[in-house]
MMTF fields as JSON, N, C-alpha, C and O atoms, coordinates in Angstrom:
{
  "mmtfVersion": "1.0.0",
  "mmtfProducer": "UNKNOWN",
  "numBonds": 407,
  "numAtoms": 408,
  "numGroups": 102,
  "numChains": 1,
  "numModels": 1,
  "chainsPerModel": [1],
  "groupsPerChain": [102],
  "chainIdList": ["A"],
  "bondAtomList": [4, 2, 8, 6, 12, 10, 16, 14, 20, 18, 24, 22, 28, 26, 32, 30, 36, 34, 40, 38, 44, 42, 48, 46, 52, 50, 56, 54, 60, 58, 64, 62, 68, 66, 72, 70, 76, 74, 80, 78, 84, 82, 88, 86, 92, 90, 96, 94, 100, 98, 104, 102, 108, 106, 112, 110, 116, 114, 120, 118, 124, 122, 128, 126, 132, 130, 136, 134, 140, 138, 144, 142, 148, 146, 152, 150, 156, 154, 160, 158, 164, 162, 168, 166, 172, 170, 176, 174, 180, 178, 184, 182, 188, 186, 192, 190, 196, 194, 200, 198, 204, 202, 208, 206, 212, 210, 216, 214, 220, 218, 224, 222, 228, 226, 232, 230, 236, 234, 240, 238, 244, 242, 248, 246, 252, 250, 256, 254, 260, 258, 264, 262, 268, 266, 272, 270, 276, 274, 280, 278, 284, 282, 288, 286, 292, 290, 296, 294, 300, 298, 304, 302, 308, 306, 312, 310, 316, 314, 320, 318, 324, 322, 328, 326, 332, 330, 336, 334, 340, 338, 344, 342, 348, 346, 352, 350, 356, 354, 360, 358, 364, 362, 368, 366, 372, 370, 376, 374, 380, 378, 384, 382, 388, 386, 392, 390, 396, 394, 400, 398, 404, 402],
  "bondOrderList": [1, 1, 1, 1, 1, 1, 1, 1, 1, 1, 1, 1, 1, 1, 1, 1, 1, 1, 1, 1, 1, 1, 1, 1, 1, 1, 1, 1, 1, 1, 1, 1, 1, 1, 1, 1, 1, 1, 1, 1, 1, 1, 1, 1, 1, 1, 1, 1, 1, 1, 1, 1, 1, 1, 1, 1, 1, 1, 1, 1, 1, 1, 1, 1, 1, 1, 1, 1, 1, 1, 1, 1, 1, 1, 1, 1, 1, 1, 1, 1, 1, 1, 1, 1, 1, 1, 1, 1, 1, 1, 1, 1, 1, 1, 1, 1, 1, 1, 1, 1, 1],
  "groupList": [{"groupName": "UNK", "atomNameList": ["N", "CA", "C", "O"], "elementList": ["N", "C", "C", "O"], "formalChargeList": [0, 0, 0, 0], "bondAtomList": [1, 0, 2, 1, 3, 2], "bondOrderList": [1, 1, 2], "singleLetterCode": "X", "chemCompType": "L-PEPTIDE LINKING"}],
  "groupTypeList": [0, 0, 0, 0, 0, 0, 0, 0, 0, 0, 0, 0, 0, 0, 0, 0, 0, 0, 0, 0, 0, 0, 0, 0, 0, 0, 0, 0, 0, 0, 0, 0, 0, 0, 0, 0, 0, 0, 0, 0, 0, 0, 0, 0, 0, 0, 0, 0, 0, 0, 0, 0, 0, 0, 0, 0, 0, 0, 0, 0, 0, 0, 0, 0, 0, 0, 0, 0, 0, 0, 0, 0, 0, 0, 0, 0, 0, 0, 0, 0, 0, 0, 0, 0, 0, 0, 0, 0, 0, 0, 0, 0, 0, 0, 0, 0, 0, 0, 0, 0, 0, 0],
  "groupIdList": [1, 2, 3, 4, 5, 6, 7, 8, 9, 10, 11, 12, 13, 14, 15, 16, 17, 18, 19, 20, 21, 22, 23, 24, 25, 26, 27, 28, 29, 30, 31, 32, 33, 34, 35, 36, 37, 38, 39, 40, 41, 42, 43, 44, 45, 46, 47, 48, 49, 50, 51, 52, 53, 54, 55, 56, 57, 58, 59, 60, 61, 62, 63, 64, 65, 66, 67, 68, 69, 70, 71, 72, 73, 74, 75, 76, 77, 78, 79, 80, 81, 82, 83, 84, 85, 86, 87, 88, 89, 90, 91, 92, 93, 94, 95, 96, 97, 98, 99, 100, 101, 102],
  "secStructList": [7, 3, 3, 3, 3, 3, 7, 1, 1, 7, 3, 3, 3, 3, 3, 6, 6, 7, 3, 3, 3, 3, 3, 7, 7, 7, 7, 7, 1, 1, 7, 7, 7, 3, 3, 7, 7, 3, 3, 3, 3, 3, 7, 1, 1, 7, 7, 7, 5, 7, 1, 1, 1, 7, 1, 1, 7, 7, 3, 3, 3, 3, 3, 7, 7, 7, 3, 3, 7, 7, 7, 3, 3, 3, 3, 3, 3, 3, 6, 6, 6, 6, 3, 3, 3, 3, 3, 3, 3, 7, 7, 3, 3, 3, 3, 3, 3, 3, 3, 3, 3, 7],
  "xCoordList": [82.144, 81.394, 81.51, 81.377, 81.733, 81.845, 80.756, 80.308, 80.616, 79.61, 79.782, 80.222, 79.311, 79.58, 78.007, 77.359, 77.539, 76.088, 76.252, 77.173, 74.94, 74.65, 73.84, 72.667, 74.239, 72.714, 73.702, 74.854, 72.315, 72.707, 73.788, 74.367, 73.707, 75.129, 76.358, 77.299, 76.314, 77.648, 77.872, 76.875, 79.3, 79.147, 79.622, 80.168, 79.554, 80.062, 80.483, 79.692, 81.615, 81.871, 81.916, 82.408, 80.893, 80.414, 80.712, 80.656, 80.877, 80.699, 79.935, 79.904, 79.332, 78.447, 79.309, 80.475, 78.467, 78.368, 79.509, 80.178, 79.553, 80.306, 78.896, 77.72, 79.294, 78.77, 79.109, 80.137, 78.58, 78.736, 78.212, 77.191, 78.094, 77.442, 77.279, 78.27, 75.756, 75.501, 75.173, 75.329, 74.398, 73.345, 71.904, 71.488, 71.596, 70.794, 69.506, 69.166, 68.91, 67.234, 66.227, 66.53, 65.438, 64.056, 63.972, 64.072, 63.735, 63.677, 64.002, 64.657, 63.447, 63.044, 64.682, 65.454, 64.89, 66.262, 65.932, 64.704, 66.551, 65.944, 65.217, 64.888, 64.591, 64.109, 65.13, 66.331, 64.387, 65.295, 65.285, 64.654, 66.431, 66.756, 67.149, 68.053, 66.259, 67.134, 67.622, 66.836, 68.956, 69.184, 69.15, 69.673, 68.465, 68.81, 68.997, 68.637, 69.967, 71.251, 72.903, 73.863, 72.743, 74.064, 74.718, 74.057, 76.083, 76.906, 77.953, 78.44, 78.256, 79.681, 79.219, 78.865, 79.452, 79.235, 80.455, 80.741, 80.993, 81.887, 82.848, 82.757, 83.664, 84.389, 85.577, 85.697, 86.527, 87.636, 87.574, 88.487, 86.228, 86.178, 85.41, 85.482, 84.41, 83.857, 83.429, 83.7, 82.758, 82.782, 81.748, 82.268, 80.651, 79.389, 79.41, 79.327, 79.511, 79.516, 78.729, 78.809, 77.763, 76.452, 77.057, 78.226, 76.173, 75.983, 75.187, 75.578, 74.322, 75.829, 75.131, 75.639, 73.585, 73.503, 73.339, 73.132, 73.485, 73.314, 71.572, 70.916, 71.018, 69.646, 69.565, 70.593, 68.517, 68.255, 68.846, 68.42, 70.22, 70.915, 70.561, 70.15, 70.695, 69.912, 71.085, 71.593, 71.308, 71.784, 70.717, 69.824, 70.949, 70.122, 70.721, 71.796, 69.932, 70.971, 69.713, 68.539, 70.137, 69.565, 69.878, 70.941, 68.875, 69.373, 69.749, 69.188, 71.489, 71.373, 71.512, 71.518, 71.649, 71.822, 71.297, 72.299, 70.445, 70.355, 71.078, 71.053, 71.786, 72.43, 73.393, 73.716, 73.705, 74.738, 76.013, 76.437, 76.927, 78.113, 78.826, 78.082, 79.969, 80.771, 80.505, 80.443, 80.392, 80.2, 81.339, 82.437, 80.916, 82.339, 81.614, 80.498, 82.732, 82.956, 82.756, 83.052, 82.391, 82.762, 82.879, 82.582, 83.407, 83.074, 83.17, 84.237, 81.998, 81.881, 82.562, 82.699, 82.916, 83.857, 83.594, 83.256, 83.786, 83.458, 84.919, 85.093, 85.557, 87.102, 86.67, 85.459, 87.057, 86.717, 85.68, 85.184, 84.497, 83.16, 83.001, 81.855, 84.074, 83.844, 82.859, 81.845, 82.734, 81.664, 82.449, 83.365, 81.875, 82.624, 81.38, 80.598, 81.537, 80.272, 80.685, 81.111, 80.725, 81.45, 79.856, 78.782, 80.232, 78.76, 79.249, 80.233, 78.427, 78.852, 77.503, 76.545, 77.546, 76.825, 77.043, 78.208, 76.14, 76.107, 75.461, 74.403, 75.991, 75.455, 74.508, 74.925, 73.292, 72.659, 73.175, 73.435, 73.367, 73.313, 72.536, 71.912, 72.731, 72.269, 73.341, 74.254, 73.753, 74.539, 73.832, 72.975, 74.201, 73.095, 74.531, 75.709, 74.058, 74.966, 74.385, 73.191, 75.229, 75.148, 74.863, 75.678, 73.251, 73.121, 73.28, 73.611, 72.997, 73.345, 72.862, 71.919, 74.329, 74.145, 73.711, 74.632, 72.785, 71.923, 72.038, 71.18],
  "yCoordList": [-14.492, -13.491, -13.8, -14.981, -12.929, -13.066, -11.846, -10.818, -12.506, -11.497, -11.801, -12.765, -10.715, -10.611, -10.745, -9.703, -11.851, -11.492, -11.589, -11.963, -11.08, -11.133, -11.719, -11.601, -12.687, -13.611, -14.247, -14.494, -14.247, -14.7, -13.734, -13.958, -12.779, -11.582, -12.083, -12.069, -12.61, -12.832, -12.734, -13.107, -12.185, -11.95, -13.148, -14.11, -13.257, -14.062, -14.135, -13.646, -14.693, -14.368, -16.059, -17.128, -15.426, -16.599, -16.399, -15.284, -17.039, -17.443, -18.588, -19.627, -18.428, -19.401, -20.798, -20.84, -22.201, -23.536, -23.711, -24.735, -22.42, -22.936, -23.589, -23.229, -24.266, -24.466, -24.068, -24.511, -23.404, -22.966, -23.392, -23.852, -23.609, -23.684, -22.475, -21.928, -21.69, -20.478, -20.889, -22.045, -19.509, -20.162, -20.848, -21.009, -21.07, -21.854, -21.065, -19.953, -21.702, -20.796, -21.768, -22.811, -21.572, -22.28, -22.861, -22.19, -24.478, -24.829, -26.187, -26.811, -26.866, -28.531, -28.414, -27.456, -30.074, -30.149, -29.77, -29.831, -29.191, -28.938, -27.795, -27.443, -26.684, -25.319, -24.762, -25.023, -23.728, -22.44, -21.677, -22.071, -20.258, -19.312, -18.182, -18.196, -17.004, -15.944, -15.182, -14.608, -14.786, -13.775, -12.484, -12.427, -11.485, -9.937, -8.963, -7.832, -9.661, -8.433, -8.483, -8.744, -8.118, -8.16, -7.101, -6.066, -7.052, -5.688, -5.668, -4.564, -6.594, -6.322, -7.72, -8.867, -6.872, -7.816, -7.333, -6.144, -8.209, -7.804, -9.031, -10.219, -8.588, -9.703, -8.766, -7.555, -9.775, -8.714, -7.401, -6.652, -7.417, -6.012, -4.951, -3.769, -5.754, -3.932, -4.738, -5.881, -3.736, -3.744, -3.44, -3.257, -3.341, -2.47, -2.58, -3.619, -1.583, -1.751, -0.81, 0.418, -1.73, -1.332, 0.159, 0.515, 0.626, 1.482, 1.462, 2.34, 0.971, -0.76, -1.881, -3.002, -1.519, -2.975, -2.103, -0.893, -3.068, -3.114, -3.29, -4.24, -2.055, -2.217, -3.065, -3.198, -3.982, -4.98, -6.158, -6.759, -6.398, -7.422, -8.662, -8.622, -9.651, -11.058, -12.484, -12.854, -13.03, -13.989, -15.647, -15.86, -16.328, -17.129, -18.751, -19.176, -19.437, -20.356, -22.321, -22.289, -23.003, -24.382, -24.966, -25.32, -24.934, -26.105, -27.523, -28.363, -27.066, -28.676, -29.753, -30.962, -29.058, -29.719, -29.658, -29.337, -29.778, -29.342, -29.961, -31.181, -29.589, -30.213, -29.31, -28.153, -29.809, -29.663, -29.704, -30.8, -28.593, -28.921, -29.559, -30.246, -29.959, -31.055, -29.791, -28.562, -30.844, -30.108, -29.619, -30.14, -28.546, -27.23, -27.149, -26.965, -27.358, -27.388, -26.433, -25.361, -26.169, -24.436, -24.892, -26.066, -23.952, -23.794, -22.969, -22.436, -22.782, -21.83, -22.24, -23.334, -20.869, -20.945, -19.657, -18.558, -19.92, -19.1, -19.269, -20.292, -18.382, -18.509, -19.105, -19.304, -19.439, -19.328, -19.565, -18.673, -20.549, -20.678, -22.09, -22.486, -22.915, -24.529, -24.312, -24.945, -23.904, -24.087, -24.144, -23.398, -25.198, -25.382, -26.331, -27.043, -26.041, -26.512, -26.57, -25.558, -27.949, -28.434, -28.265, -28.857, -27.386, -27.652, -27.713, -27.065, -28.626, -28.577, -27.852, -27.549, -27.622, -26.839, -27.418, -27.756, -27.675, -28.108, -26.763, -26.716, -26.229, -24.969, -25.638, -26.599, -25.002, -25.975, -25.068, -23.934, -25.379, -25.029, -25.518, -26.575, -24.273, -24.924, -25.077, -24.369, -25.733, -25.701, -25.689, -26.527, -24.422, -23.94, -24.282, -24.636, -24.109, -24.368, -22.967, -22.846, -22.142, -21.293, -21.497, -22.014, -20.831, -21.152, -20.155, -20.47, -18.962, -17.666, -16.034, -15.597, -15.607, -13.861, -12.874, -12.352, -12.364, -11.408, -9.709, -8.968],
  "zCoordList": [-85.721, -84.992, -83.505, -83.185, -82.587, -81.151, -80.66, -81.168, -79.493, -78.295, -76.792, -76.166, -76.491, -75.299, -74.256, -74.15, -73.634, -73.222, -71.47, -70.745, -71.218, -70.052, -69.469, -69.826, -68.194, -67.96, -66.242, -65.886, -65.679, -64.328, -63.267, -62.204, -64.036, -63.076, -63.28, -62.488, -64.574, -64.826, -66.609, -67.228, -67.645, -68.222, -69.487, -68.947, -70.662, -71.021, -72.677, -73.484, -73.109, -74.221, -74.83, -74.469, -76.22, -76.839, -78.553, -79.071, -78.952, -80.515, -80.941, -80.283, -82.0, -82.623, -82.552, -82.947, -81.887, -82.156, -80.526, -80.386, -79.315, -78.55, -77.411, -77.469, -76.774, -75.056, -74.027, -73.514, -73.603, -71.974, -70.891, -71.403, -69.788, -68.4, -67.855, -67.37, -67.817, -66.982, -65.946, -65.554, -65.044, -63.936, -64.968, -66.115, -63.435, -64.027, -64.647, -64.242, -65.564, -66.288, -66.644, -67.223, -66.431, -66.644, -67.986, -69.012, -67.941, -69.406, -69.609, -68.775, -71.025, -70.656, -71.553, -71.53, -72.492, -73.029, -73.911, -73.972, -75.082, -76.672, -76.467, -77.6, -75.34, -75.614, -76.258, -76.183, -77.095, -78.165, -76.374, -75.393, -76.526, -75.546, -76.36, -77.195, -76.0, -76.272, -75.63, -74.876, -75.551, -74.609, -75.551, -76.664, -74.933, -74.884, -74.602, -74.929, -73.554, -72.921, -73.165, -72.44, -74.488, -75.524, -75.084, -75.014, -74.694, -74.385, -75.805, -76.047, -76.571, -77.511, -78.585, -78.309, -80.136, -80.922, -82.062, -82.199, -82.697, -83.147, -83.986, -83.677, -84.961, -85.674, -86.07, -85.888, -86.736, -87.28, -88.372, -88.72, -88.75, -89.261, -88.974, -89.312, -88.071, -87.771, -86.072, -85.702, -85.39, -83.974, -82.962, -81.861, -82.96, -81.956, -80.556, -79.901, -80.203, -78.421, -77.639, -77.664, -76.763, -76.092, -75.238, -75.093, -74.91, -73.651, -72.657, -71.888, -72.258, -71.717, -72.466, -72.495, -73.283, -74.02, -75.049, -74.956, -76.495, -77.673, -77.869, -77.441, -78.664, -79.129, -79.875, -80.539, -80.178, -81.085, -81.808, -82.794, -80.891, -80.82, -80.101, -78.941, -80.691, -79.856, -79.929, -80.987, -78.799, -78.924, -79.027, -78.206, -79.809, -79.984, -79.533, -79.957, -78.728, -78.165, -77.769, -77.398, -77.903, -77.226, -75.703, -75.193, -75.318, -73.631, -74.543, -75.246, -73.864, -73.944, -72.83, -73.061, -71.309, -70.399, -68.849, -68.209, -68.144, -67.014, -65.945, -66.107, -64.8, -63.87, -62.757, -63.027, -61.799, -60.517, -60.837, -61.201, -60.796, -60.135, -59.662, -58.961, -59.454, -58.354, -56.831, -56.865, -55.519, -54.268, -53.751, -53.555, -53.559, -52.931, -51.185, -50.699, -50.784, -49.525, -48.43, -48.957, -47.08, -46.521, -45.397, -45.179, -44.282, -43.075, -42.012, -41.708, -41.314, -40.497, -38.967, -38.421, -38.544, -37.442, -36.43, -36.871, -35.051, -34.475, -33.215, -32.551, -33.157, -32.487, -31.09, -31.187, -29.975, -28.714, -28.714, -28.025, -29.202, -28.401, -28.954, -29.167, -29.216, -29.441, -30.709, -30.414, -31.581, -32.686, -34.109, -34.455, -34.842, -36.276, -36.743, -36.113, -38.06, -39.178, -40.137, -40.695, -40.785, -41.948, -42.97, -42.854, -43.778, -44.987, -46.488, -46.844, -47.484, -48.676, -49.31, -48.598, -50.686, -51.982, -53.075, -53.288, -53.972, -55.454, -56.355, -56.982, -56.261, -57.537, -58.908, -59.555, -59.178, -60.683, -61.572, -61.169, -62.722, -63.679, -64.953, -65.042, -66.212, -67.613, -68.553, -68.127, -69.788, -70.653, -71.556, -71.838, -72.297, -73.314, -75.053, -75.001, -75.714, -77.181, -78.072, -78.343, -78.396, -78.985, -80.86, -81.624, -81.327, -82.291, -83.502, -84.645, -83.062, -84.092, -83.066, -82.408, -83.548, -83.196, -83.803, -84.431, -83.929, -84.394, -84.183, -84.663]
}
């Protein structure tokens, strides 16, 4: 079984017992999660697809991780006025483990 969910403005395709890293969501290690903003559920024989979500479809999932990113780099620049600014970012995230699609 595969799906397609939505979480953090970004979309994502999951099957039961995978792990992912989303943004990040509120929650200790071991909380249950449900998401229910399912757009596509589906296997090799039949198929449902939201407009733009699927009614009464639920993805069901575990925190299994809270944490940061490796730091990504930037910098701002301004041509002609001597100015440059070296800054880094650690994005958080969650890694949730997918437990059953509904």
């Amino acid at each position: 079984m595969l799906a397609i969910i939505k979480t953090g403005g970004k979309q994502y395709k999951v099957s039961e017992g995978d792990k992912i890293k989303i943004e990040k969501i509120e929650g200790e290690k071991g909380t249950k999660v449900t998401f229910d903003e399912v757009l596509f559920v589906g296997d090799e024989k039949e198929v449902k697809i939201g407009e733009p979500l699927l009614k009464g479809a639920k993805v069901e999932a575990t925190i299994v991780e809270q944490g940061r990113h490796k730091k990504v780099w930037g910098i701002k620049h301004k041509a002609k006025k001597r100015y440059k600014v070296k800054f880094g970012h650690k994005q958080l995230f969650t890694q949730v483990e997918i437990n059953k699609i509904a």
